[in-house]
N, C-alpha and C positions, 0 to 999 in steps of 0.2 A: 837657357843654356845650363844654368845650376843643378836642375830636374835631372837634363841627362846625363852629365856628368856624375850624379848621385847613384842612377839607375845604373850605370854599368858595371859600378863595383860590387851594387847587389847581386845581379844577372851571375856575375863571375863569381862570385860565396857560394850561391846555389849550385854553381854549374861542378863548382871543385866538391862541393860537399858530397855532391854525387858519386863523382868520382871515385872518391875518395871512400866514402860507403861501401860500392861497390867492388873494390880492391880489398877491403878488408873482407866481405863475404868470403870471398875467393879466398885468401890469405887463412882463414878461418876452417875452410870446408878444405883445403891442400894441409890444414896442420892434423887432422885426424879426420875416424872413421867417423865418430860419431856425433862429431860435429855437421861433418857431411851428412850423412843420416837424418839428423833433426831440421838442415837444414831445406833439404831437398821434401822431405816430410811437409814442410811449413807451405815450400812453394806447390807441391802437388795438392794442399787442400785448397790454397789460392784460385789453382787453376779451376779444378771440380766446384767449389764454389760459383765463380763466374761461368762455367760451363751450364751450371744448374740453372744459372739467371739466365744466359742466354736463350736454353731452351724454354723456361716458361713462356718468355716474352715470345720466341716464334711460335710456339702453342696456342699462346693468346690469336696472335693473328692469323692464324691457321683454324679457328675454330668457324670463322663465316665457311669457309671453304669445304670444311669436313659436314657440315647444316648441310650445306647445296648437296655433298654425294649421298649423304645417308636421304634427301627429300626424293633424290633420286630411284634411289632402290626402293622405297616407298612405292611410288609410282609403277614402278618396272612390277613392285609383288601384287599389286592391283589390278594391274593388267590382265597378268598372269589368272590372278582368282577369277576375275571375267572369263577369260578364254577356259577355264576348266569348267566353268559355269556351263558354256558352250556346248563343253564337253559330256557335259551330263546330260544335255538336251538330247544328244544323237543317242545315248545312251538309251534312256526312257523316252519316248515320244510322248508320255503323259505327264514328265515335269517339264511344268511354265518357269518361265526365268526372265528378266526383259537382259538383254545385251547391252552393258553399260560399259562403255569408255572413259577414260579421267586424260585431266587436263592440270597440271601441275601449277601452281600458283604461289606468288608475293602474297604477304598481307601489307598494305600499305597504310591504311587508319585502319582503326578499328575502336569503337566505344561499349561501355560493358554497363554504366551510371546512366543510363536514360532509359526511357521508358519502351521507346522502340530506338533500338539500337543496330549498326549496320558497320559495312567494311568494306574496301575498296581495295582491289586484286590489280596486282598488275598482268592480266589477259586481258583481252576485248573480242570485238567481234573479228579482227583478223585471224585469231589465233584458235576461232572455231565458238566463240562464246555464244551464246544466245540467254537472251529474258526467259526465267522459268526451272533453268537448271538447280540441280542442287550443290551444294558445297560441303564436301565435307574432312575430316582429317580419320584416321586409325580406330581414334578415341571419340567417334561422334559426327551428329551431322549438328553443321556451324550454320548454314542458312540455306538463301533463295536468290539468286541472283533477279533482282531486279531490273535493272538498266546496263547498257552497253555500250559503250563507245570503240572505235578501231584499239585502242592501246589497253582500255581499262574496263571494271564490270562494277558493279555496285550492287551490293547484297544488304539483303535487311537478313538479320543476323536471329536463329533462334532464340537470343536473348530480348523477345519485344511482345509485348503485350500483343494476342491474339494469333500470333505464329504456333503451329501446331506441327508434331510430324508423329505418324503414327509409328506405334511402339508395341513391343510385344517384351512378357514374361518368359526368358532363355527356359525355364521349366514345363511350364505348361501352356506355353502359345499364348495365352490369354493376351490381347491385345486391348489398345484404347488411344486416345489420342495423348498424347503429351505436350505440356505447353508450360513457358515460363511464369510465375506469378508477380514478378515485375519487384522481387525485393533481391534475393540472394544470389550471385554468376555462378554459384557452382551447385545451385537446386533446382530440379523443377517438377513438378507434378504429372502424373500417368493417372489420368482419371476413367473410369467407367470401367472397370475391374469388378466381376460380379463375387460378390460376399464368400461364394463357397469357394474361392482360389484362395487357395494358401501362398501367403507372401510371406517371405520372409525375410528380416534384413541381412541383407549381404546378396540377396539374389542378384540375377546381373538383368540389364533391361537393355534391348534389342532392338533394329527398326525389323517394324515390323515385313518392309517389301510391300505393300498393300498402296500404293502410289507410283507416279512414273517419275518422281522427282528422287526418290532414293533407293540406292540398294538394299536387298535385306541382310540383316544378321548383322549389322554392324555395330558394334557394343557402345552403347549410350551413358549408361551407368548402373548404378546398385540402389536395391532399394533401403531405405531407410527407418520409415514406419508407415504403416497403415492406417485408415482410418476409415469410418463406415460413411458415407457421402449420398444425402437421398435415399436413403434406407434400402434397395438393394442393388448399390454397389460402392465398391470401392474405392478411395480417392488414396496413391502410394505417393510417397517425397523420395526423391530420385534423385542422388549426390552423382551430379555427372563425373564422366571419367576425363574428359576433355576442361581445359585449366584458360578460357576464354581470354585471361590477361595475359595469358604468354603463347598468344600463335603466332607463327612468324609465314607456316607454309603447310596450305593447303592444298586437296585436288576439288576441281568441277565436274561433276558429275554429268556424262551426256548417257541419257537412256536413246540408245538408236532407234527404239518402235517407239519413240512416245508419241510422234505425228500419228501413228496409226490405231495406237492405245486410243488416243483420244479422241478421234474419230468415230471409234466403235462407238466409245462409251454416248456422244455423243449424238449417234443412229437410234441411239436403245431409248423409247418414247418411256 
């Protein structure tokens, strides 16, 4: 009984002091101009202030959302490059191209410290997935899809000892296999590069198309230095372009003739 009896006289001190404050503002900004002036000044940075916090904080939450459109248009410009691909074919009847489609994906694990490392996409086989596909982003091919399930796919991830995806020099074609050496995510080695190509650092490195698993031309990274490997040819260190610990969204790669790529190659004794 004593408590509340206490509290209510507090409640009321607060509630007059208010009051009472705010009758003086008024009081204050009615007795001149430039009172009013500095005071309305004072409230307009208030506002803009909490204006500035509010819109960070929906910025922040709006950044998953703005990822999804921009993965979006990714997609959409990939297509595009496919179908113009297409288009080059009716063009020239004597350029080959295989017809590749993409499939927009989650990363949902993904490990980058192990020796053969892998990642888990939220497509599966409802959503068109198949074992054998490749995966890749803008900046690089990321793997091999493995296994399938209807929701989900599992990919052993080019960062794993014995994965290779052939590669070619943006200058002189020069290709070779590329493959990780099982220390550094953002290196990996373009080997059998014969001695008389001129590599230089900064060159860009390429896939090379020469598979049914990836597109060509799709930028890999840069080289870094050379080195003479087996005496004649070349082993290059290749700073990928592609940042392994921050993918969030990828595409799947489907080549439409790979059934029949593979067929052939399979006829040829």
């Amino acid at each position: 009984m004593n408590n509340r009896s206490g509290l209510l006289p507090a409640l009321t001190a607060i509630i007059l002091f208010i009051v009472l404050e705010s009758l003086s503002i008024v009081l204050v900004m009615e007795s001149g101009v430039v009172q009013r002036f500095r005071i309305m000044g004072a409230l307009r940075n208030t506002q803009a202030w909490v204006w500035t916090r509010t819109s960070n904080i929906s910025h922040f939450f709006q950044y998953r959302t703005e990822n999804e459109r921009l993965a979006a248009e990714n997609l959409m410009l990939q297509q595009q490059l496919a179908e113009a691909r297409i288009a080059l074919q009716s063009v020239d009847s004597c350029f080959s191209d295989a017809d590749f489609s993409y499939i927009g994906a989650h990363v949902i694990k993904n490990t980058v410290n192990q020796q053969r490392n892998q990642l888990i996409l939220d497509r599966g086989s409802r959503d068109g997935v198949e074992p054998g596909m490749g995966v890749v982003t803008p900046c690089g091919a990321v793997g091999i899809v493995s296994a399938v399930s209807p929701r989900y796919c599992y990919v052993i991830s080019m960062l794993g000892t014995g994965q290779t995806v052939s590669a070619k020099l943006a200058g002189s074609g020069a290709f070779g296999p590329m493959s990780w050496p099982g220390t550094d995510p953002d290196q990996m080695l373009l080997q059998e590069i014969p001695v008389h190509i001129q590599a230089a650092p900064g060159d860009t490195v390429l896939t090379s198309g020469f598979s049914t698993i990836f597109p060509p031309d799709i930028p890999l990274g840069s080289v870094v230095e050379s080195k003479v490997s087996k005496g004649s040819s070349q082993e290059l260190t290749i700073r990928l372009f592609e940042e392994f610990r921050a993918l969030h969204y990828v595409y799947i790669v489907k080549n439409n003739h790979r059934q029949e790529l593979e067929s052939l190659y399979e006829s040829v004794p």
